[in-house]
C-alpha positions in Angstrom: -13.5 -18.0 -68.7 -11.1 -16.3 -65.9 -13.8 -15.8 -63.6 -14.9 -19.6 -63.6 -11.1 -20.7 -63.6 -10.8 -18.4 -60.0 -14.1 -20.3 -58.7 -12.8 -23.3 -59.4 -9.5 -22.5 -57.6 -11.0 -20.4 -54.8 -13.4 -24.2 -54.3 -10.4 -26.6 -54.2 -9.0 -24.2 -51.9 -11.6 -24.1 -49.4 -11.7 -28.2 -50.1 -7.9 -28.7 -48.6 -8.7 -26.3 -45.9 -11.5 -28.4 -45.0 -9.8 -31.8 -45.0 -6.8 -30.6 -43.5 -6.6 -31.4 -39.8 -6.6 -28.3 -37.7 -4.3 -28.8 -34.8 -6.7 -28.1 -31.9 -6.7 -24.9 -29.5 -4.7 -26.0 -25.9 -5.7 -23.8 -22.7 -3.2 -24.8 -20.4 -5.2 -25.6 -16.8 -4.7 -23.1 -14.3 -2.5 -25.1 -11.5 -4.3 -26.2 -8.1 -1.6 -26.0 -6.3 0.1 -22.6 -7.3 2.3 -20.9 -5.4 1.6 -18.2 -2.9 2.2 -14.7 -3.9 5.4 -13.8 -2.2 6.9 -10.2 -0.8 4.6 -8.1 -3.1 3.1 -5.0 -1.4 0.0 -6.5 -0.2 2.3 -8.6 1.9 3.4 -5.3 3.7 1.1 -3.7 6.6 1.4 -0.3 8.5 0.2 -0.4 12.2 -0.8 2.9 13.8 -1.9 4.0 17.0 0.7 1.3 19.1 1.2 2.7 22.7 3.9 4.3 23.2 7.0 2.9 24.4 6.0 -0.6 23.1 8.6 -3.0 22.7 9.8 -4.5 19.4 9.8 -8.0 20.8 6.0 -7.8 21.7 5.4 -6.1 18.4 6.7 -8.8 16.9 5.2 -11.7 19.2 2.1 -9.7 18.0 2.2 -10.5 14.5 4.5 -13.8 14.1 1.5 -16.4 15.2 0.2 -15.1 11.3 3.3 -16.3 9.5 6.8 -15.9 8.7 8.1 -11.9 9.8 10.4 -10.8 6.6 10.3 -7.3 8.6 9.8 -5.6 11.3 10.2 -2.3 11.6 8.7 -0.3 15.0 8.8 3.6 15.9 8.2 2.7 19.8 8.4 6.9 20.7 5.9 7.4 17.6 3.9 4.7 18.2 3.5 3.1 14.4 5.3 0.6 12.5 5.8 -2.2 9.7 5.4 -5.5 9.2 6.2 -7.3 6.8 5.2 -11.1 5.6 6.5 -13.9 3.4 3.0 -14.4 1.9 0.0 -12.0 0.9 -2.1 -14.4 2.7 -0.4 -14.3 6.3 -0.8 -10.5 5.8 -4.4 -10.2 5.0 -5.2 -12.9 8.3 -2.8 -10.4 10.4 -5.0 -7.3 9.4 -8.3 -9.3 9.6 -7.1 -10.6 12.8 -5.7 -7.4 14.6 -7.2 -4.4 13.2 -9.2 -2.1 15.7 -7.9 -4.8 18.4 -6.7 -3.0 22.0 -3.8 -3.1 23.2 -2.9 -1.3 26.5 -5.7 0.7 26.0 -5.4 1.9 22.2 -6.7 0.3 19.6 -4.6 -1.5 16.7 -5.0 0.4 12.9 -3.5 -1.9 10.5 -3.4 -1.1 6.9 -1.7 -2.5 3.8 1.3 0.1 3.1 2.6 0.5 -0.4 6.0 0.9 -0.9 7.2 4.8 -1.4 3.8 6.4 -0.9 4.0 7.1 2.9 5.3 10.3 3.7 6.3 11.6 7.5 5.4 15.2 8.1 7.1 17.0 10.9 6.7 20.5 12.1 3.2 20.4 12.3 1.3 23.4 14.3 -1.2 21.7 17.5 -4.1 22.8 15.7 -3.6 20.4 12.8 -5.9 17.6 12.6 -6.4 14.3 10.7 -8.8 16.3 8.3 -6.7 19.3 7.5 -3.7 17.4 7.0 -5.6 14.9 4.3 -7.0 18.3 2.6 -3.3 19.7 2.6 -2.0 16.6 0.8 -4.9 15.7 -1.4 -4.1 18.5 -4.0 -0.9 16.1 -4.9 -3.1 12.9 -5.0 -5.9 10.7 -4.2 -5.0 9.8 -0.2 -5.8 6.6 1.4 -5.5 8.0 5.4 -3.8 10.7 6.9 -3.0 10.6 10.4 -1.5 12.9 13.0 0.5 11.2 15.7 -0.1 11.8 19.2 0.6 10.9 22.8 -1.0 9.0 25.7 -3.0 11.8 26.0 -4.3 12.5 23.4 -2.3 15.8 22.2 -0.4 16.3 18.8 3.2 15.5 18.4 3.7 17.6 16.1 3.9 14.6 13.2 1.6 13.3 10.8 1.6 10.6 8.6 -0.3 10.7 5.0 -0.4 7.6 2.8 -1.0 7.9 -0.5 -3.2 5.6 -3.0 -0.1 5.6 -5.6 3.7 6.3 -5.3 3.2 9.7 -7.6 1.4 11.9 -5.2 3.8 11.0 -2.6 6.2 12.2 -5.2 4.9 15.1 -6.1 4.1 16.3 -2.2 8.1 15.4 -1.0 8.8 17.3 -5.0 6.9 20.1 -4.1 8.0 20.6 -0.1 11.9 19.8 -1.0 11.8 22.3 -3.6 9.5 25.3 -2.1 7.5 26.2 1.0 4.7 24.4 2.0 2.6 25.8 4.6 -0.3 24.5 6.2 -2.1 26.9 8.8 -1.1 30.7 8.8 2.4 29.7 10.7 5.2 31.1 9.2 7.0 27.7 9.9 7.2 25.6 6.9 6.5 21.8 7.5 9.4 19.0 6.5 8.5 16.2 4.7 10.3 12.9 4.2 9.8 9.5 3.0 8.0 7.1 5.4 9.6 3.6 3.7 
């Protein structure tokens, strides 16, 4: 008698839920006209390999026919710098634009910088080379380029610059040099590491 007084309830309940209206399911539409990203870090680029000596105000005429400049920053003696734009877009037509383009006989490597993962190594022996430099630094993360600087003729500065693919290897590499020795060839001299941002 219980067990056909709970089918008959379990029924009129299934009966209401039936007739009830259901209020229906509303996807909001993604908006046509949405806003450009703004000042993320794909809206910041690195350029490398600028002549030496460059001045900021052709830097920047380089670069301002892409969009609005939020910053410009230019090492003229080390020949690299920043720029950044107002919108992801401007940055991405920039790099498409520019990259691998000569100027006064170099030729123009742009790359989208993230913010706290570029590190500035000084001290570096002659003999180090783009390759070494990225082996040195890649036991402290995944590295996007590594880069020694050098002059109009070709010969090491004694800098480098290693970009890494996330903020925590740059971390640990500035962690690890601030805090020991690190040495890359058998020179006694330990290298200096700072923050590139």
């Amino acid at each position: 008698k219980n067990g056909r007084r709970l089918r008959v309830r379990y029924a009129q309940v299934m009966r209401e839920k039936e007739e009830k209206p259901q209020a229906p399911v509303v996807v909001p539409p993604v908006p046509q006209n949405a806003p450009p990203k703004r000042h993320g870090a794909r809206c910041r680029l690195f350029v490398g390999n600028l002549p030496v000596g460059l001045a900021e105000t052709d830097f920047k005429n380089m670069f301002e026919q892409y969009g609005e400049l939020v910053e410009v920053y230019l090492h003229p003696q080390k020949g690299f710098g920043f720029i950044k734009y107002d919108q992801r877009a401007q940055a991405e037509a920039a790099k498409a634009a520019l990259d691998n383009t000569p100027v006064e006989g170099r030729y123009l490597q742009i790359r989208f910088a993230t913010q706290g993962s570029s590190l500035i190594v000084k001290h570096l022996s002659p003999w180090v080379s783009n390759e070494l430099l990225e082996e040195a630094f890649s036991v402290f993360g995944e590295i996007d380029r590594a880069v020694v600087i050098v002059d109009d003729r070709g010969r090491s500065v004694g800098e480098g610059i290693v970009e890494f693919a996330r903020k925590t290897g740059a971390m640990a590499a500035l962690k690890r040099a601030n805090q020991g020795c690190l040495l890359l060839t058998s020179s006694p001299r330990p290298v200096l590491v700072e923050p590139l941002d």
